[in-house]
ZAMARGU-4260 file (C-alpha; in steps of 0.2 Angstrom, whole numbers, plus 5000, padded with zeros to 4 digits):
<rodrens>
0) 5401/5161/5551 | 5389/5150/5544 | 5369/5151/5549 | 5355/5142/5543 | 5337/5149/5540
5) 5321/5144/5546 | 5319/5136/5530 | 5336/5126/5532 | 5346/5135/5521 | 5363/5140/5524
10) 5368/5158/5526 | 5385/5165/5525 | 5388/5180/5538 | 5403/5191/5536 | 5411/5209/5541
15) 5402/5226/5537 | 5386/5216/5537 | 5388/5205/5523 | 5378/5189/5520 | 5378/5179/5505
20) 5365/5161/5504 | 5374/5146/5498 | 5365/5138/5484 | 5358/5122/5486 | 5356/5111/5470
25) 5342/5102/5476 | 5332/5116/5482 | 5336/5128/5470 | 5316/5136/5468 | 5317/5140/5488
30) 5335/5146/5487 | 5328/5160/5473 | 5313/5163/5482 | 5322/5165/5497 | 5336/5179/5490
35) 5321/5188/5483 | 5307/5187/5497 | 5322/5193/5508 | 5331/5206/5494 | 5347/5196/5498
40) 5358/5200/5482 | 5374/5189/5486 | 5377/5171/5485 | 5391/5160/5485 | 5392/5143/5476
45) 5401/5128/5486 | 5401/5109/5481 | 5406/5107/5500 | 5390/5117/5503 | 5377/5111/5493
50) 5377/5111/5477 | 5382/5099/5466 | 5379/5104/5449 | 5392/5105/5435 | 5381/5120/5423
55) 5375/5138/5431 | 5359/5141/5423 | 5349/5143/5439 | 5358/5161/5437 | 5347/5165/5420
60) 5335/5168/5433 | 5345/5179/5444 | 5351/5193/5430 | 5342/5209/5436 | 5344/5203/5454
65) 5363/5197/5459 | 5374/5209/5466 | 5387/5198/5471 | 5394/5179/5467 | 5408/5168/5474
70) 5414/5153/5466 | 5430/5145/5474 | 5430/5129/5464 | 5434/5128/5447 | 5423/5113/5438
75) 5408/5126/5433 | 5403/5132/5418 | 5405/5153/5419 | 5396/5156/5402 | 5380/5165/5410
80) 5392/5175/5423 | 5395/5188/5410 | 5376/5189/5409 | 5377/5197/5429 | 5376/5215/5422
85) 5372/5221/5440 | 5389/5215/5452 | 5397/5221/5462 | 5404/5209/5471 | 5413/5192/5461
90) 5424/5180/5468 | 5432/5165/5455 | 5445/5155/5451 | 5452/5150/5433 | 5438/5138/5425
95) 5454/5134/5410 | 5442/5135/5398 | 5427/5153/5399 | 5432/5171/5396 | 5423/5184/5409
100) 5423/5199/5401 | 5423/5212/5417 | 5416/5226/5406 | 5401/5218/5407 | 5401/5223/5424
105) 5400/5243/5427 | 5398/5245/5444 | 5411/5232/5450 | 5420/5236/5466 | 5427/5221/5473
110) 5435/5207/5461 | 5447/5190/5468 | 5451/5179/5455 | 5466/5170/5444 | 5475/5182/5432
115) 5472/5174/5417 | 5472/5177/5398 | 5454/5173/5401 | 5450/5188/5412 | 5447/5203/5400
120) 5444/5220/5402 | 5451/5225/5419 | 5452/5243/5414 | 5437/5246/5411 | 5432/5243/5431
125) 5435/5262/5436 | 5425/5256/5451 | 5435/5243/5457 | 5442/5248/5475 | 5447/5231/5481
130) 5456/5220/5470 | 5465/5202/5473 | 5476/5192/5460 | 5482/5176/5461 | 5497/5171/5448
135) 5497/5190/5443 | 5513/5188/5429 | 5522/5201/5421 | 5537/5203/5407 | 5544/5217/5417
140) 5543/5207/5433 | 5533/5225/5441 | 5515/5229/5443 | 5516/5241/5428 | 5504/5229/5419
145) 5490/5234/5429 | 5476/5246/5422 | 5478/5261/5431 | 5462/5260/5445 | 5459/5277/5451
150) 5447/5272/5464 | 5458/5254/5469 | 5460/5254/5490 | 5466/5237/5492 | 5478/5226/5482
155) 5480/5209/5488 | 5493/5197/5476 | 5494/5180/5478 | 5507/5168/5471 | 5517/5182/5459
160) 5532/5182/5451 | 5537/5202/5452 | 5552/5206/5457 | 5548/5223/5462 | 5533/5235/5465
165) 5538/5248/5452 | 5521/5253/5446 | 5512/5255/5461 | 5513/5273/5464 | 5497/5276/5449
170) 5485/5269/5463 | 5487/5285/5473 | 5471/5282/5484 | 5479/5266/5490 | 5476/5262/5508
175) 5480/5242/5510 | 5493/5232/5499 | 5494/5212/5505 | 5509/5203/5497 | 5507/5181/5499
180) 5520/5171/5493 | 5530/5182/5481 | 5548/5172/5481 | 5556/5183/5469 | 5550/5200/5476
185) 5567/5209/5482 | 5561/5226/5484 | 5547/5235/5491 | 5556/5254/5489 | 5541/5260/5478
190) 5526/5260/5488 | 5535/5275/5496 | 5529/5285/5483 | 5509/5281/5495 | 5518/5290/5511
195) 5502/5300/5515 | 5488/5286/5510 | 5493/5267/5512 | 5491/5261/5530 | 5491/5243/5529
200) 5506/5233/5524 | 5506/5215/5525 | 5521/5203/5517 | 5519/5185/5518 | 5533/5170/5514
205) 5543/5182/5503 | 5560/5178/5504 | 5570/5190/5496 | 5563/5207/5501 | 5576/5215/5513
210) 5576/5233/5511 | 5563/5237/5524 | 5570/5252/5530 | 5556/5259/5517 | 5544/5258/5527
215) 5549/5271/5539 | 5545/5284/5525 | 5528/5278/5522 | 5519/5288/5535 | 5503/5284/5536
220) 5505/5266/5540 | 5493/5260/5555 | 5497/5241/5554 | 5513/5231/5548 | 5512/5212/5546
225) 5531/5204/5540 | 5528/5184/5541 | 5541/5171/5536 | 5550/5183/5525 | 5568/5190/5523
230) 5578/5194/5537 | 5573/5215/5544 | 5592/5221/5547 | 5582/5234/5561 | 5566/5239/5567
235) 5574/5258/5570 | 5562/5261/5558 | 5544/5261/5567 | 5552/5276/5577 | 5546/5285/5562
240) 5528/5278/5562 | 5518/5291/5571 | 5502/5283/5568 | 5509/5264/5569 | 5494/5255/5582
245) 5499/5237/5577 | 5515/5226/5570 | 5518/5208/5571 | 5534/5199/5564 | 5531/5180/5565
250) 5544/5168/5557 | 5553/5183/5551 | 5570/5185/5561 | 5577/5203/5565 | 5596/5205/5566
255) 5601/5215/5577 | 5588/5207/5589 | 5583/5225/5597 | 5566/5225/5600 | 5564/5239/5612
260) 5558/5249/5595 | 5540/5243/5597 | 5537/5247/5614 | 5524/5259/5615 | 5514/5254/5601
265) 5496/5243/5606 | 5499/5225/5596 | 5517/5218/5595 | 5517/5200/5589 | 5534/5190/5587
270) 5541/5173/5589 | 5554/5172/5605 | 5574/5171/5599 | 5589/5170/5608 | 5596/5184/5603
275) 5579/5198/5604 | 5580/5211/5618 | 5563/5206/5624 | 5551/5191/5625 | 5535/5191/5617
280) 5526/5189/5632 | 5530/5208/5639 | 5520/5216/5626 | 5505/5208/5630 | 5490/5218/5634
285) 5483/5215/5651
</rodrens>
């Protein structure tokens, strides 16, 4: 949600209390006094929002300050970003042209950007406990490329190429894995190995991936999201969920059509099909 301020500007308000100020080209003197009048360390950086430079260097005067920084467009100059010693927030996409060097960085905790040959130093974020990668590539087609995290509680991928999740049992405090738009991915069986810690699952427009039986032997999951993927041969599974609060499979069709597996359980979202057991509309809360 976005808010403006008494002084016009334009607040962004999140969950858990976050609130970044969208930085204004032509007011940027009252947008840095602003962020440190009010001790707000998070801005975000928005041609749709204001600000319509090509060049950074407003941020030369926010290098003790800035805690956290989101760029979604990619026709800025990063040079000064690696002179942000202090984030622990940063949100980017590829510029095709800077390195950011995320050792420059130490108390980083939350990173979303491309995977790039111009991101450097992943491993050295031993902080890092919610990480999103879009493109993320690999020769072994696995997550076996990825530093080893020992804090990381949330991996989100976006647009990969892995064929497997082989690798993903070294992040052993991982609570939420978010999959979108993996067309090659064709098995999920190694996030068994997180049976007592990962809670969330979602897979999104991933094609391939049938063997979802897994699933039944990952314990601790709470929530389940299967949307436009392969085909699930059965939801018998979820009968070995004991915690499971909440699963929805949109666009992704279920076999033997029995759907009296989810009863019980507080959010069930589906798309109606012939050949299901029960209609959407009988799980809904009243």
């Amino acid at each position: 949600m976005i808010e403006k301020t008494k002084e016009g500007l334009k607040i962004l308000k999140g969950l858990n209390n976050y609130q970044a100020l969208f930085i204004d080209s032509a007011r940027i003197d009252d947008c840095i006094s602003y962020l440190f009048k009010n001790n707000l360390r998070y801005i975000e950086v928005n041609s749709f929002q204001g600000y319509r430079l090509r060049d950074l260097n407003f941020l030369t005067r926010l290098e003790n300050h800035l805690e956290g920084i989101v760029i979604p467009e990619e026709h800025y100059d990063y040079t000064l970003i690696n002179r942000l010693h202090k984030l622990k927030s940063l949100g980017m996409v590829d510029n095709g042209k800077d390195t950011i060097d995320l050792s420059h960085f130490p108390d980083l905790e939350s990173l979303s950007c491309d995977y790039s040959v111009r991101l450097k130093g992943l491993k050295c974020c031993k902080g890092l406990k919610d990480l999103t990668l879009t493109s993320y590539k690999s020769k072994s087609k696995d997550l076996t490329d990825l530093p080893w995290l020992e804090n990381l509680s949330v991996l989100s991928l976006l647009k990969t190429g892995i064929t497997t999740l082989r690798g993903i049992e070294r992040f052993e405090h991982l609570k939420e894995l978010k999959l979108f738009s993996a067309p090659k991915l064709e098995t999920i069986a190694s996030m068994k190995a997180l049976s007592n810690t990962l809670e969330y699952i979602e897979i999104d427009k991933c094609k391939k991936v049938s063997d979802y039986q897994i699933l039944g032997e990952v314990k601790a999951l709470r929530k389940i999201i299967l949307s436009e993927s392969g085909e699930i041969e059965t939801l018998a599974f979820i009968k070995l969920l004991p915690s499971l609060e909440f699963i929805s499979f949109w666009g992704t069709n279920v076999l033997d059509g029995d759907i009296s597996y989810c009863e019980g359980i507080s959010y069930v979202g589906f798309d109606n099909k012939r050949h299901y057991t029960h209609k959407a509309e009988q799980f809904e809360r009243r």
